[in-house]
C-alpha positions in Angstrom: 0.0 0.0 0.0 1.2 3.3 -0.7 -0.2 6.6 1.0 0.5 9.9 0.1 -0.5 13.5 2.2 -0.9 16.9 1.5 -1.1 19.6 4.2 -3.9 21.9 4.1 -2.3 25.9 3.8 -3.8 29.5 4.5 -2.6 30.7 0.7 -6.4 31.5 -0.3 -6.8 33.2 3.2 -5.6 36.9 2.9 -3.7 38.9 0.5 -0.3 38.4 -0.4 -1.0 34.8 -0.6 1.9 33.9 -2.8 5.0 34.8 0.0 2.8 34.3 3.0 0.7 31.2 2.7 2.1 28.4 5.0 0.9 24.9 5.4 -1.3 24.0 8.8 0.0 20.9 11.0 -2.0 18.1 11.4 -4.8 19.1 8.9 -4.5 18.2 5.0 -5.5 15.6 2.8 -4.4 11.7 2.8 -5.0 9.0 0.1 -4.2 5.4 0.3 -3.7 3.0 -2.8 
């Protein structure tokens, strides 16, 4: 089995999203194959 994850991130949250978006520990996505 493989599993992948992606951490969820505040880019959309605010302006200026492209130098201060920053991923959010323990929250994200996670798929198993």
């Amino acid at each position: 089995m493989a599993r992948a994850f992606s951490p969820a991130s505040v880019g959309n949250a605010a302006v200026g999203f492209d130098i201060l978006g920053h991923a959010i520990a323990g929250v994200g996505d996670t798929v198993s194959v």
